[in-house]
C-alpha positions as CSV (number, residue, x, y, z in Angstrom):
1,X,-62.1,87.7,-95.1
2,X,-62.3,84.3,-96.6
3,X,-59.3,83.2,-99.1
4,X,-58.4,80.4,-101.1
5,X,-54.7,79.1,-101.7
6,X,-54.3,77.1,-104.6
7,X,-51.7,74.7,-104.5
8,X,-50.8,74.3,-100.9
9,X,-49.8,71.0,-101.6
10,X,-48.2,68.8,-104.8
11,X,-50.3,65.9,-106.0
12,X,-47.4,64.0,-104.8
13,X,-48.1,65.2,-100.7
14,X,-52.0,64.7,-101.3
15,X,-51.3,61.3,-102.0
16,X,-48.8,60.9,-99.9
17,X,-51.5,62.2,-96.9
18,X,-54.4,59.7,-98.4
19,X,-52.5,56.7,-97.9
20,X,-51.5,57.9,-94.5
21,X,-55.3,58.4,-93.4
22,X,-55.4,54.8,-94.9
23,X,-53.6,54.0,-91.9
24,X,-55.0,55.9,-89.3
25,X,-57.7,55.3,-86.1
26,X,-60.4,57.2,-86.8
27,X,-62.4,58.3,-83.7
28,X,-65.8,59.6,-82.8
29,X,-66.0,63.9,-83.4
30,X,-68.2,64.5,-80.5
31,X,-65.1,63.2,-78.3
32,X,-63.7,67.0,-78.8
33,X,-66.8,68.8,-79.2
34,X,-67.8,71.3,-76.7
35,X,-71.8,72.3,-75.4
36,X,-74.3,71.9,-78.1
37,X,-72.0,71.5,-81.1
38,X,-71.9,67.6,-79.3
39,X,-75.4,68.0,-81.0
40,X,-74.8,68.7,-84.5
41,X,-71.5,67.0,-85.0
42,X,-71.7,63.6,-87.0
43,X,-68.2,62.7,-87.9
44,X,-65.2,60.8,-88.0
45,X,-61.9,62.5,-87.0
46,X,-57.6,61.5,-86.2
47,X,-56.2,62.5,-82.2
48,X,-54.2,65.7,-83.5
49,X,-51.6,64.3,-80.6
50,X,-51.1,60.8,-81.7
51,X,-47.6,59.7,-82.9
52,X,-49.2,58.4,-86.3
53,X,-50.1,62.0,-87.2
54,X,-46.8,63.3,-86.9
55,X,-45.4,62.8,-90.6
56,X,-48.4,64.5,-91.6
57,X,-48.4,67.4,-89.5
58,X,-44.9,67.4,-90.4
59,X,-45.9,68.0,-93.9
60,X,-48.7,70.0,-93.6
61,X,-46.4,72.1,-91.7
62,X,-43.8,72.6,-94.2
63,X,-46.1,73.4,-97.1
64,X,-47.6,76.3,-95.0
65,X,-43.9,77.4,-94.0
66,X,-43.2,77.2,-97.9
67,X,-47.0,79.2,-98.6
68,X,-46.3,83.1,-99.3
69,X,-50.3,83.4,-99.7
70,X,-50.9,81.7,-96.4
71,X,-48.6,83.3,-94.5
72,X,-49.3,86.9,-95.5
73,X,-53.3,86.1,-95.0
74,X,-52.6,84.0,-91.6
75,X,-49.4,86.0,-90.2
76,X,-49.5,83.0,-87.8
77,X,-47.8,82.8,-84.6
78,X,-48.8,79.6,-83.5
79,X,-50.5,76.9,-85.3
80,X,-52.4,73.5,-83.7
81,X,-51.3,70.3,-85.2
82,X,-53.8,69.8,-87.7
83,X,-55.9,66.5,-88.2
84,X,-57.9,64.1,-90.4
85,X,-61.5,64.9,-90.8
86,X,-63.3,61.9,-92.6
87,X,-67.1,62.6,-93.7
88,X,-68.6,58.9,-94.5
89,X,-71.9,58.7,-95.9
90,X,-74.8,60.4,-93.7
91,X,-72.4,62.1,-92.1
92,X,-72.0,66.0,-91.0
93,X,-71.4,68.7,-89.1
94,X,-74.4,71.4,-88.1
95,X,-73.7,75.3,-87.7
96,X,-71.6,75.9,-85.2
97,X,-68.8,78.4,-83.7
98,X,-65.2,76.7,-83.2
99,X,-63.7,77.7,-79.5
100,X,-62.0,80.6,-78.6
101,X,-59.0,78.9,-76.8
102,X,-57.7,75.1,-78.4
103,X,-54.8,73.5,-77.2
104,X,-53.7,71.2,-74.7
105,X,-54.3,72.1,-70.8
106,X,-51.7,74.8,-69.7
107,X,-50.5,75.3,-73.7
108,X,-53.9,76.7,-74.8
109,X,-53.8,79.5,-77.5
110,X,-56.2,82.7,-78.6
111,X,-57.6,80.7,-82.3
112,X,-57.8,83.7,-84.3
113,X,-57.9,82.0,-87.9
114,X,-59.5,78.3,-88.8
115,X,-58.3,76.7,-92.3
116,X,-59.5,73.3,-94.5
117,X,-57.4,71.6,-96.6
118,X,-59.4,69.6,-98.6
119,X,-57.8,66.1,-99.7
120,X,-60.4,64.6,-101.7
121,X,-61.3,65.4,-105.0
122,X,-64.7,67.1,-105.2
123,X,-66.0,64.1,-107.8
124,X,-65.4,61.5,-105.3
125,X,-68.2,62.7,-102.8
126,X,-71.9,64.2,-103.1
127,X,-73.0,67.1,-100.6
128,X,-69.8,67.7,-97.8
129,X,-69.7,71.4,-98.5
130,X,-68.1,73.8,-96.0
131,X,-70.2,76.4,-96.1
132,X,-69.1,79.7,-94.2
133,X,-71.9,82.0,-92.7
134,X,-71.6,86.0,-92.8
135,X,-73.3,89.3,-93.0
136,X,-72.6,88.8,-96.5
137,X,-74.6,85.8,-96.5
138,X,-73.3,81.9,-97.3
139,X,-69.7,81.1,-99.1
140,X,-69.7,77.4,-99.9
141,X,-66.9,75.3,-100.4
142,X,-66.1,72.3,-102.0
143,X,-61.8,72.6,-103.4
144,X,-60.1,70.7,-105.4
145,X,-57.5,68.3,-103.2
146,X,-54.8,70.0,-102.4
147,X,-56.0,74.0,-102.1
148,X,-57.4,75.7,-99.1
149,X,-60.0,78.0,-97.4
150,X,-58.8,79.9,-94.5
151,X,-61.2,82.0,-92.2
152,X,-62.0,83.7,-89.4
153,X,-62.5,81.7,-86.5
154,X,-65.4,83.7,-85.0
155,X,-68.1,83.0,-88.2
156,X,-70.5,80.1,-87.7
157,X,-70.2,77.5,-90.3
158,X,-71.3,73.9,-91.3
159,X,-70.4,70.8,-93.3
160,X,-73.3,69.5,-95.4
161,X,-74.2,66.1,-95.3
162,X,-72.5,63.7,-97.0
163,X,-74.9,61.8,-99.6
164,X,-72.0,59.7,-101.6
165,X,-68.7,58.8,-100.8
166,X,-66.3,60.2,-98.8
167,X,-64.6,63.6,-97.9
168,X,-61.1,63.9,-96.3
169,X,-59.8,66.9,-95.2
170,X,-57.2,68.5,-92.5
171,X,-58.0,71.1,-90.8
172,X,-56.5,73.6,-87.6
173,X,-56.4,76.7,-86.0
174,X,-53.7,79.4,-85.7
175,X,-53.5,82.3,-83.3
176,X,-52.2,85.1,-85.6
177,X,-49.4,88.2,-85.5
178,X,-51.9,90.1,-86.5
179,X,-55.0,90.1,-84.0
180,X,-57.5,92.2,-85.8
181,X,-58.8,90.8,-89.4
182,X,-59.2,94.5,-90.7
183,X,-55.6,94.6,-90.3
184,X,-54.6,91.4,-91.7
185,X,-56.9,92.5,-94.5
186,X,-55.1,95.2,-94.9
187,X,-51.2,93.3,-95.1
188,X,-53.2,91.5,-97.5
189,X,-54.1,94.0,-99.7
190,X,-50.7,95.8,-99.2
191,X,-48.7,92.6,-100.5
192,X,-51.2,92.6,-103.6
193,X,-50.2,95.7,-104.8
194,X,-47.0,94.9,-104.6
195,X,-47.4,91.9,-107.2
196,X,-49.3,94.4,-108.6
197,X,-46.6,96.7,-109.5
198,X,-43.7,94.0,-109.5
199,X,-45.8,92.4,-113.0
200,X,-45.5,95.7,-114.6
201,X,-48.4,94.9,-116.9
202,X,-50.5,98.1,-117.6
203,X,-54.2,96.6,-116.3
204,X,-52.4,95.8,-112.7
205,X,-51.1,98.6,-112.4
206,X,-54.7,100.7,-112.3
207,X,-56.0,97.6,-110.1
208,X,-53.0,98.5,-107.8
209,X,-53.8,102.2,-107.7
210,X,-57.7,101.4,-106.5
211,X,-57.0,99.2,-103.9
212,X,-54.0,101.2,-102.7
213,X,-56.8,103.8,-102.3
214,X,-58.8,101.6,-100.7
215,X,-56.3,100.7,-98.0
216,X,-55.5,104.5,-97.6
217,X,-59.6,105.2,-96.7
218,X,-59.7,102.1,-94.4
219,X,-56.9,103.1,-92.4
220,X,-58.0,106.7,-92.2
221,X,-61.1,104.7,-90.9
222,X,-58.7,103.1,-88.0
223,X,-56.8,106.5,-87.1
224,X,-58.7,109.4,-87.5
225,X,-60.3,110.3,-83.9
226,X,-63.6,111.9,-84.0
């Protein structure tokens, strides 16, 4: 399941986060990359740690806290401090699969969900799409700044080269309530319908009785024993 939040952040906090990457020390990517995604990864990136990054974590934070989209797709328990991501010119990152278990020695947590926040508008930069690979085949993104694309953690994925400009982003990882992604699917769909119903507007209304029947089959899929 692969969703995008509009509006995660005000055009006030995107600017607010772009002159604070203005500030930062960038460092190498490969400095946190494990095995062979050392091999494929080609950017620039901010020590989630550092006391710089703190008033932007701190805002990130709060506009997740704030998010009723993100937290009824997340359900997050825990969340890493995000970071700065910075694609210059050439730069990318090859297909790869982000680590089960992030965090700091001794504090490290399950990563159940990965998210971007994109910070640069998509006319500043050629190429730099996130591009998500599934059974379904490729989902490509390139947001406007201030929305995001939250994912499942366990999907390989890439960043296309960058061919002009530059792309800024945050991204982290959360460990969610909600372990299984059928499930968290399904609180999805469950707090759809219920918008659904609460607009009262005739065309919802059939939309909400489909997928409440949809979510009725898939758990019958989860209970029934054979």
């Amino acid at each position: 399941m692969f969703v995008v939040i509009p509006d995660v952040l005000t055009e006030a906090e995107v600017a607010t986060l772009r002159t604070n990457a203005a500030t930062e020390d960038f460092l190498d990517g490969r400095l946190t990359a494990a095995g062979r995604a050392r091999n494929v990864k080609n950017n620039l990136q901010t020590d989630r740690r550092s006391e710089r990054m703190s008033e932007a974590q701190d805002l990130i934070t709060a506009a997740l806290n704030r998010n009723s989209t993100f937290q009824t797709v997340a359900a997050p328990r825990r969340i890493l401090p995000p970071r700065f991501n910075l694609y210059k010119e050439g730069m990318f990152y090859g297909d790869h699969v982000d680590n089960a278990l992030m965090g700091d020695e001794g504090d490290k947590i399950r990563v159940d969900m990965s998210f971007t926040l994109f910070l640069s508008s998509p006319q500043d930069y050629d190429g730099g799409e996130l591009v998500i690979k599934s059974g379904m085949g490729n989902s490509t993104y390139k947001l406007p700044a201030g929305q995001m694309v939250v994912y499942p953690t366990y999907y390989f994925h890439e960043v296309r080269p960058v061919t002009r400009g530059e792309r800024l982003a945050c991204v982290s990882w959360l460990q969610s309530m909600i372990r299984e992604p059928a499930r968290r699917e399904i609180m999805l769909e469950l707090a759809m319908i219920s918008n659904m119903i609460q607009s009262r507007d005739a065309r919802a209304a059939a939309a909400a009785q489909d997928m409440l029947d949809k979510v009725r089959k898939n758990l019958l899929r989860q209970w029934i024993d054979d």
